[in-house]
N, C-alpha and C positions, 0 to 999 in steps of 0.2 A: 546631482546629488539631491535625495530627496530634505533633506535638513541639512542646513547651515553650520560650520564646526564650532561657532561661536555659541550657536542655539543647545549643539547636542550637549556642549561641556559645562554650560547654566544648568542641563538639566540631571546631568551625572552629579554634581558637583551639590545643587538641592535633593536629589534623592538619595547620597548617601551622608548628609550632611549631621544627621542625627544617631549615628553609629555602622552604618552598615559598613561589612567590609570590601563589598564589589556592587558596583548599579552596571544596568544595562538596558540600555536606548533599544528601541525595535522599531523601526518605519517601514510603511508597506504604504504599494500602491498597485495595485491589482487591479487587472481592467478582463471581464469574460463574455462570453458571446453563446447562448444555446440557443439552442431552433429543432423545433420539436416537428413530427410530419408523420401524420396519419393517415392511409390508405393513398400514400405519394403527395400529397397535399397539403400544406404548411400550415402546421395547426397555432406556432408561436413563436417569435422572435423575441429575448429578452435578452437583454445589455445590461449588465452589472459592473458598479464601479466599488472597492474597497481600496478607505483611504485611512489612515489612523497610525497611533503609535502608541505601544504597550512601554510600560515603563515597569522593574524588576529588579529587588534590591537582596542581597544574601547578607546576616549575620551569626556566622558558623551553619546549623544548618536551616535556620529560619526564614524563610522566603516570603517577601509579600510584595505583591503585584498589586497593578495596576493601567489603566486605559484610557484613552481619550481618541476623538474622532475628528478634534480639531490638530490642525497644523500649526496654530499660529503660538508665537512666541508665550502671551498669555497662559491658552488653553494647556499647552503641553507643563509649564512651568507649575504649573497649578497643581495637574498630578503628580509630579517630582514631588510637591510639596505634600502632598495627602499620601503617597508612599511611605512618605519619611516620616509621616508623622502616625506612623503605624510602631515603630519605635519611640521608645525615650532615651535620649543619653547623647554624646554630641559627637564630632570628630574633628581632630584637627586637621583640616584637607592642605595637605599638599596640592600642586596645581597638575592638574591631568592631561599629561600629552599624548594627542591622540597621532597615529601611526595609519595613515590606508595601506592598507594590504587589499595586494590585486591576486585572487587565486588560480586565474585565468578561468578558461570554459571551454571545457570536455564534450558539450553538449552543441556542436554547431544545428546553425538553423537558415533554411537557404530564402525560405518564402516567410514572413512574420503572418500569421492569420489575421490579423487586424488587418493589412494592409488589399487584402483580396473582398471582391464583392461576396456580401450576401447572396449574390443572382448564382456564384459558381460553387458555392458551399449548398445551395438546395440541389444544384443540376446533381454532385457528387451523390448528396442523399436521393435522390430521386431514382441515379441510376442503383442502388444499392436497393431502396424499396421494389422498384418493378421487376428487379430481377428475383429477388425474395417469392414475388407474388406468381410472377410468371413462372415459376419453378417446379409448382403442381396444380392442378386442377382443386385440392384440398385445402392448400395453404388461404384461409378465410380471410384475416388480417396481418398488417403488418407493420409497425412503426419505426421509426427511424429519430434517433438522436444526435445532433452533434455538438461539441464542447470545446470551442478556443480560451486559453487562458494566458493573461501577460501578467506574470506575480513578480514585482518588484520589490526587494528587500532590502533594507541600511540597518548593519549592528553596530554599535559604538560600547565600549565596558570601560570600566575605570581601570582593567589594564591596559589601555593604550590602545584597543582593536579598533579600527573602523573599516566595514568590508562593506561591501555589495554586491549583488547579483541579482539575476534578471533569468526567472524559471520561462519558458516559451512551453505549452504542452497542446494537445491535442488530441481529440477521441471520438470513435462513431460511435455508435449502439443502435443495431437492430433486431428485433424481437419480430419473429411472424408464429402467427397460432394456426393451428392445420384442427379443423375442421372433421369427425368422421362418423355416422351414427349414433351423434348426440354428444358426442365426446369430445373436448378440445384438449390439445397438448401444446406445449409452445418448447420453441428454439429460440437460442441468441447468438450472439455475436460483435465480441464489443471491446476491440482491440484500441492500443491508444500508445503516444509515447513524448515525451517529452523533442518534440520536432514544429516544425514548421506543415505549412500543407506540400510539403514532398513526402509527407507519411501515406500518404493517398496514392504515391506510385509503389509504393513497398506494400501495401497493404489496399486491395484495389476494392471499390463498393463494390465491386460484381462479386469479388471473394468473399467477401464482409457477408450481402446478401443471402450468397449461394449457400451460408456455411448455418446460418438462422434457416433455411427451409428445409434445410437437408435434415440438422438435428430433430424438427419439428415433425417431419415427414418419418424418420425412425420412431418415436416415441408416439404419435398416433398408432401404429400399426403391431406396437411394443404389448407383450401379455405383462402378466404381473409376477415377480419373483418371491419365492417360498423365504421367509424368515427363518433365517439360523445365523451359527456360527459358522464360517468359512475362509478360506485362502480367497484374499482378494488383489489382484493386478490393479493398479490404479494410474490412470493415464498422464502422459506428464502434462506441460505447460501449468493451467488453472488446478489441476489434480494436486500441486503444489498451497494450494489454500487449508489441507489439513494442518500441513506444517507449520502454517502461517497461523492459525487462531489457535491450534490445541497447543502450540511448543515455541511458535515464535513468540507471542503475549509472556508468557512466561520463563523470556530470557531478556526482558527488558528490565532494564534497573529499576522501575520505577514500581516495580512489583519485589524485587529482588530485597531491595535496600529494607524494605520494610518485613521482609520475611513472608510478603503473601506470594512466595513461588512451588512451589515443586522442588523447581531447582537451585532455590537458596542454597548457599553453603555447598554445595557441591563442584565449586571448580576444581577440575583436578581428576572428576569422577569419570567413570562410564557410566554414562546413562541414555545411549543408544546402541542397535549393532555395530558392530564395528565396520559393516559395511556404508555406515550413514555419515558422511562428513556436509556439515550444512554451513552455510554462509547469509552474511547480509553486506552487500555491497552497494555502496552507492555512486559509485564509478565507474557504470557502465558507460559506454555512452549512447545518450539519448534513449535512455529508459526510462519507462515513465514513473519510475520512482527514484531516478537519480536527482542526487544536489551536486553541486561544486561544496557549497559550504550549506552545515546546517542552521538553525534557526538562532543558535547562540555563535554562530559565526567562526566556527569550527571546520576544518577541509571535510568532506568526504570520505570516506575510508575504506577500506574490502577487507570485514574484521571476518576470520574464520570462528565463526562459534558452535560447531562440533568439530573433531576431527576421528576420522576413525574411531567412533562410537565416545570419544574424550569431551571431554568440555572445558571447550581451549577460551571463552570469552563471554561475557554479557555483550548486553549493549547500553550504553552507559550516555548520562547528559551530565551536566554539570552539578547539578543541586544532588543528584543521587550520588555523582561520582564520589564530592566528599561525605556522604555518610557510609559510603562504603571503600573509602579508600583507594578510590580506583580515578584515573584521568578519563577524560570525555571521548566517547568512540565515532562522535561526528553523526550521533543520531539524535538529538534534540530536533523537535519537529511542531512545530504548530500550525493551524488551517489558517489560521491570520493574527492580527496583532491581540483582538482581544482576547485570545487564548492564551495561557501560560504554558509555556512548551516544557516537553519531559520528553524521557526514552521513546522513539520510534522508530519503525522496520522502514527500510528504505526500497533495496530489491533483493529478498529473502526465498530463499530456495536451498534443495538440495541438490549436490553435486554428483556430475555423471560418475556413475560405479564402472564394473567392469561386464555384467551380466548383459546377453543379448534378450532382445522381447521376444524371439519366437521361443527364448530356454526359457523365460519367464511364463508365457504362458503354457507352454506344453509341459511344466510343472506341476498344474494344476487339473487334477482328478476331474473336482466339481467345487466350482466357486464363481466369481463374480468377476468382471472386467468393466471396472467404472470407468469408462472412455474420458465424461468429463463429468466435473461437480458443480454443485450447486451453493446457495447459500447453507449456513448451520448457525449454531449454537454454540458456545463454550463458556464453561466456567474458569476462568482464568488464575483461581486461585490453589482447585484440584484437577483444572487440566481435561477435565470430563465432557465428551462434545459428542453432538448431533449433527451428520450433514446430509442432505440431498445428494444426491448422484444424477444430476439431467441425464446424461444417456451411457446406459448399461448393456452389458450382455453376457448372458451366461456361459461362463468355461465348462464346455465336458471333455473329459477325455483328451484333455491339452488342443482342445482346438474352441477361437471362440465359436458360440451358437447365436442362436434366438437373444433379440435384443428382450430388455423387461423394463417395467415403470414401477415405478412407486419403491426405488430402493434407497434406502440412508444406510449409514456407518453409523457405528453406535460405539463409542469406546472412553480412552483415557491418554492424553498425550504421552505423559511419561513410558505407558505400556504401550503403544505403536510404535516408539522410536525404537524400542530392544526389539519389534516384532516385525520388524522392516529386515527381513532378509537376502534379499534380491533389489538391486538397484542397474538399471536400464544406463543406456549410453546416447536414449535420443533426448539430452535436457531442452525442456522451453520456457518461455515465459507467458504469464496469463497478466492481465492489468484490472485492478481494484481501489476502491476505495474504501481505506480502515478506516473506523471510527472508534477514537478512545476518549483519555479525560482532556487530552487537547484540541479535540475535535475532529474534523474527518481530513485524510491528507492521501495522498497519491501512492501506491504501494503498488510493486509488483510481487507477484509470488510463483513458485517453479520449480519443478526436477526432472528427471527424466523418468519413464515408465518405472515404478518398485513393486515389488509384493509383499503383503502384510501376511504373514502365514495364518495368523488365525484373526479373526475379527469379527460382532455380530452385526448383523446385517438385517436391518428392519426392512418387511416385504407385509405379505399376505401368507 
């Protein structure tokens, strides 16, 4: 246990000592691993340790937080007390008995990465870079990332919770750029999951590799597509990141509660097709956005938040749930203890439909087939987003064509989700890292191939 129950209940006990009506302990100890490798050669080994404990007090809806980096009795006790004294006014404490709860782990892990050499985490990258390289005559550059993380976490609350859990994840990243009459384009490839290094048999460097030169090697050789408005197919796994920034952002409580959503006030509503039934589950297993329990010490959950175009749920933390009335849906999320956690997407996607992809695209006249996507843009408050499309290709005549570069999506969540007419049967998953006001945290996002019937489509 990373704190003492004698230590945590001095300090629940000093931080709601001055009125609050719930405190909450948060101890982390986090140990990670990257190692960076350019053109197969190891450009940087860095070890990071995170060690600390955020301290978190509610009175009705008013929150103040607080952090410390020390473990020791003094240090933490101290913040308890500078919490508390964010308040005026006293309580009468009863004595707080704290309760462990074991929520078990969904997530097994056969190999811990800490415990493997450095020598065979470069051999893994190495063979993932050479075969990147060795893939064309073009491909010019290639780098190679990889990320072990051991994030250990203890919640304690003045209602009686004390939990723990122990995140194990794991992730490549390679990028190679292809080279061709002055012109460069680049592919990636940067799969990851909450596992151990047996994720390296399920997801092999040579696949990893082959899958960054191949993309790199289409988008050199790619023309440029004409800007309009069009039917566009959008591919699943990562193609799944529209949903995640234009529509998932704006079903988080922490946007909700305060009325900066779209879809405030709207449970109950349709506000998709009804071909779109979307989810955030964090119960998959061994995903690399799954928890057992979230950041305020809550299970996991698999909350359905569309259903047939309805909107069946938020996603809800504690400090939102009561300004809006609603219990915690097991998505409070934070990147570490100095962060104050709020609503977060865990593994958010949309669910397989019934439509096949060859009816999907032989649907389509003339439009666009964003195979994968790229980074974007969004405003979270009207929903309104810009994204890249790494590698595209033109629909004519229901069959795809000629791949093109330089294409974005240009639209508005709310209007994508009713414009989503077609939903595919291959769902996958892609793996990211969100960043919000709690900082950046492990997300997957995902559906299977859909079609947006009309959408504008930045080109040339």
């Amino acid at each position: 246990m990373l704190l003492s129950q004698n230590l945590i209940n001095e300090a629940l006990w000093k931080a709601s000592s001055t009125g609050a009506d719930y405190a909450e302990v948060f101890a982390e100890y986090t140990k990670s691993k990257t190692i960076s490798m350019v053109a197969s050669k190891v450009d940087k080994i860095a070890d990071g340790v995170i060690s600390g404990v955020g301290i978190r007090i509610f009175k009705g809806t008013r929150c103040v937080s607080g952090s410390t980096a020390s473990l020791s009795r003094e240090g933490i006790l101290n913040c308890a007390q500078k919490v508390a004294d964010a308040l005026s006014g006293a309580r009468e404490m009863e004595t707080i008995v704290l309760h462990e709860r074991r929520f078990g782990d969904i997530h097994p892990v056969r190999v811990v990465p800490s415990t493997v050499a450095n020598t065979t985490k470069i051999d893994l990258m190495r063979e993932a870079s050479d075969t990147a390289k060795n893939y064309h005559s073009d491909i010019a550059q290639v780098t190679a990332n990889f990320i072990d993380v051991d994030h250990n976490i203890l919640i304690a609350t003045t209602e009686g919770l004390l939990a723990e859990d122990r995140q194990i994840r794991t992730r490549m990243a390679v990028s190679a750029v292809a080279s061709k009459n002055g012109e460069n384009q680049t592919g990636s490839c940067s799969p990851g999951g909450r596992m151990g290094m047996e994720f390296y048999e399920l997801h092999t460097p040579k696949e990893i590799g082959e899958e960054a030169a191949r993309q790199a090697m289409v988008m050199i050789n790619a023309g440029y597509i004409p800007a309009g408005k069009m039917p566009v197919a959008i591919g699943n796994g990562f193609g799944g990141v529209i949903f995640h920034e234009a529509c998932g952002h704006g079903l988080e409580a922490s946007g909700v509660a305060l009325g900066q959503s779209v879809f405030a006030g709207k449970m109950g509503q349709q506000i998709a097709n009804e071909k779109v039934t979307a989810l955030d589950d964090g119960t998959i297993p061994n995903a690399w956005g799954s928890i057992n329990i979230d950041d305020e010490g809550t299970p996991a959950q698999r909350n359905v938040l569309i259903e047939n175009g309805i909107l069946k749920s938020y996603m809800v933390d504690k400090l939102n749930g009561r300004r809006m009335g609603m219990a915690s849906t097991g998505n409070s999320r934070r990147q570490s203890y100095v962060y104050e956690p709020t609503s977060r997407m865990t593994n958010t996607f949309i669910a397989e439909g019934t439509d096949k992809n060859e009816d999907i695209i032989s649907s389509i006249e003339y439009g666009l087939f964003a195979k994968s996507m790229g980074g974007g843009s969004v405003n979270p408050v009207t929903g309104d987003f810009n994204f890249a499309v790494n590698e595209g290709y033109i629909v004519r005549n229901g069959k795809i064509c000629e791949a093109v570069r330089g294409a974005s999506l240009i639209g508005k969540g709310s209007e994508i989700l009713m414009d989503i007419d077609m939903v595919g049967q291959d769902l996958s998953r892609g793996q990211g890292m969100c960043g919000a006001s709690s900082g950046s945290i492990p997300t997957d996002v995902g559906q299977p191939m859909i079609r947006v019937s009309s959408i504008t489509v930045g080109g040339r």
